[in-house]
C-alpha positions in Angstrom: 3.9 6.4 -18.9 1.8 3.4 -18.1 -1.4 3.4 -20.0 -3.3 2.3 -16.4 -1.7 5.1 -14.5 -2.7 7.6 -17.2 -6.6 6.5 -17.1 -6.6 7.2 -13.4 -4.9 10.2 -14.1 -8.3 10.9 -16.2 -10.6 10.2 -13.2 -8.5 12.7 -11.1 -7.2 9.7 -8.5 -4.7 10.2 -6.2 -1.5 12.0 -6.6 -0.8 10.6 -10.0 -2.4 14.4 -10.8 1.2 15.6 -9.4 3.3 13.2 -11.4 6.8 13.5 -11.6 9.8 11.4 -12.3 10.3 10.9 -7.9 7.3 9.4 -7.9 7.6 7.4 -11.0 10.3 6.0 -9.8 9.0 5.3 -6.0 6.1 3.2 -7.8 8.1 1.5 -9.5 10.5 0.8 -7.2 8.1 -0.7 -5.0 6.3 -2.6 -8.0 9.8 -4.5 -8.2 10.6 -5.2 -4.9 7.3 -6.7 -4.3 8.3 -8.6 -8.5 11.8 -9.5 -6.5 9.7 -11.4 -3.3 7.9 -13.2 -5.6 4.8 -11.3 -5.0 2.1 -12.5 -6.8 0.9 -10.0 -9.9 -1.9 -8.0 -8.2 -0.4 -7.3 -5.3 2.4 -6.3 -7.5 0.7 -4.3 -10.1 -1.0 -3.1 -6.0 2.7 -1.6 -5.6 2.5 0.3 -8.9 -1.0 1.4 -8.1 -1.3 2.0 -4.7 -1.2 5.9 -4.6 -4.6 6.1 -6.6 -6.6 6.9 -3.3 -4.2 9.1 -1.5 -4.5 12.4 -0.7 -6.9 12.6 -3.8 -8.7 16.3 -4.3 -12.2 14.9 -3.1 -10.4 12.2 -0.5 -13.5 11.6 1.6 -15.2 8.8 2.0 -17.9 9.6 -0.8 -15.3 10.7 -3.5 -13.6 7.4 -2.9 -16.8 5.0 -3.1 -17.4 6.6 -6.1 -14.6 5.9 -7.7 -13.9 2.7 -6.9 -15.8 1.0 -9.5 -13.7 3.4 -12.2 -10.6 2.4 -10.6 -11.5 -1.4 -10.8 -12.4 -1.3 -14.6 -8.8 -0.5 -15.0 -6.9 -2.1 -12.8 -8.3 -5.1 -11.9 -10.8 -5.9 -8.8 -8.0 -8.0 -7.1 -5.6 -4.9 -7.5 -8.4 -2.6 -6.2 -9.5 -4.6 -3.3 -5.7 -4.3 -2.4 -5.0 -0.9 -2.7 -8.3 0.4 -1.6 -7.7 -1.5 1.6 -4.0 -0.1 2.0 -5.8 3.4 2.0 -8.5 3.0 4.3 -5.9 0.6 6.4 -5.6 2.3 10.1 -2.1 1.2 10.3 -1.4 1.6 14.0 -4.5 0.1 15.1 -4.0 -2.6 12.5 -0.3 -3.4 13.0 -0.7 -3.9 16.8 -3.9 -5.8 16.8 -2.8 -9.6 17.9 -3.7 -11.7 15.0 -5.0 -15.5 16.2 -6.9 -16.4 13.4 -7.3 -16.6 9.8 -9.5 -13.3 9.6 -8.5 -9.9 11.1 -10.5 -7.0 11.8 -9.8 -4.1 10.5 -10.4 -0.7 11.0 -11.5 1.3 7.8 -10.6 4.6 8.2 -12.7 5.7 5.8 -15.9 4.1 7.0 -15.0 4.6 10.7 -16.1 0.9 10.8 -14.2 -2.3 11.5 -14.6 -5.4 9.2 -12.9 -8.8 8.9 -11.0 -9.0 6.3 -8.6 -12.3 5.0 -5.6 -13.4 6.5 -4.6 -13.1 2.6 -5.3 -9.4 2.4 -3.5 -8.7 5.9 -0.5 -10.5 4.6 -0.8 -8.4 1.0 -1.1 -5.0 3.0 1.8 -5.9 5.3 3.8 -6.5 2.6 3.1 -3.6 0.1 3.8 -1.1 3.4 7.2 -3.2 3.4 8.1 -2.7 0.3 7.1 1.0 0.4 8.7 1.3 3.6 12.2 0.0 2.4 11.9 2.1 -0.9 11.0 5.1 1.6 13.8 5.1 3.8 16.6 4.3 1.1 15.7 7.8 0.1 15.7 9.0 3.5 18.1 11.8 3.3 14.9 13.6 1.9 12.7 11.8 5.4 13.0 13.1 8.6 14.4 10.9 11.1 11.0 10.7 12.9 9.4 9.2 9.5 12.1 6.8 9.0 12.2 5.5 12.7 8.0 5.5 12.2 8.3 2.9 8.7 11.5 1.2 11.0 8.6 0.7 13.8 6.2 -0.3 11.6 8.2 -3.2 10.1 9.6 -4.6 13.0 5.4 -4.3 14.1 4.6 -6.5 10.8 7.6 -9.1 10.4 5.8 -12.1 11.4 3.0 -11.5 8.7 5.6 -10.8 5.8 7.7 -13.3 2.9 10.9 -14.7 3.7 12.3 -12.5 0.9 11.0 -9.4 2.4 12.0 -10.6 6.2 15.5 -11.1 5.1 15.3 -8.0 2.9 14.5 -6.1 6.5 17.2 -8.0 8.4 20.1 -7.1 6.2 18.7 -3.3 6.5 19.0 -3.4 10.7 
């Protein structure tokens, strides 16, 4: 087991607690598609990371601020910017918000507040859910139909704001 993944294990984020050899192999799944678009390494290592906020025992707002600096020292600021971003990311809100200019607001949905954040960061967020979105509905004989037609949606939604290599990735799947 990664070393990283066992340290958050330690500070009791996400649902690494329930670790089992699915999820292993979702994370790292997605931490090689985003390696095959020629994702840079945080948002990458983002892809192997990613589930360190969700559904976490103490998943509020105060829980996570706290351990945010924890999950930093050991993966990586740029890596924790990214996936604590994709967890407080209101994804519908986000995905249909029309995007003119190099900063997007976003709604935190673990602040209830919205902030700019980089074009950079949009772009990184649209494609991790990608990636985890393809990796999700290869398996989805164990997804509903509804879930797999809501990460279908959800692509189309983000297309312009993805890599060529995930966009033609999306096209072959259609």
């Amino acid at each position: 087991m990664d070393i990283n993944i066992r340290k958050l294990i330690e500070l009791g984020a996400g649902k690494f607690e329930h670790l089992d050899s699915t999820l292993i192999t979702h994370i790292e799944s997605t931490r090689c598609r985003l390696k095959e678009w020629n994702a840079d390494i945080p948002l990458q290592q983002a892809g192997l990371y990613y589930i360190a906020y969700l559904e976490n025992e103490v998943n509020n707002s105060r829980a996570v601020a706290g351990l945010r600096n924890s999950v930093k020292e050991i993966v990586g600021t740029e890596v924790e910017t990214i996936i604590y971003y994709y967890y407080a990311w209101d994804k519908v809100t986000f995905m249909h918000q029309p995007i003119t200019s190099r900063e997007c607001v976003f709604n935190n949905a673990i602040t209830g507040t919205q902030e700019s954040i980089p074009y950079l960061l949009f772009c990184q967020l649209c494609e991790l859910y990608a990636a985890i979105a393809i990796d999700n509905i290869h398996v989805e004989e164990t997804f509903s139909l509804e879930i797999s037609s809501k990460y279908r949606r959800g692509l189309s939604s983000i297309m312009p704001y993805l890599s060529a290599p995930a966009k033609r990735k999306i096209t072959i799947m259609e």
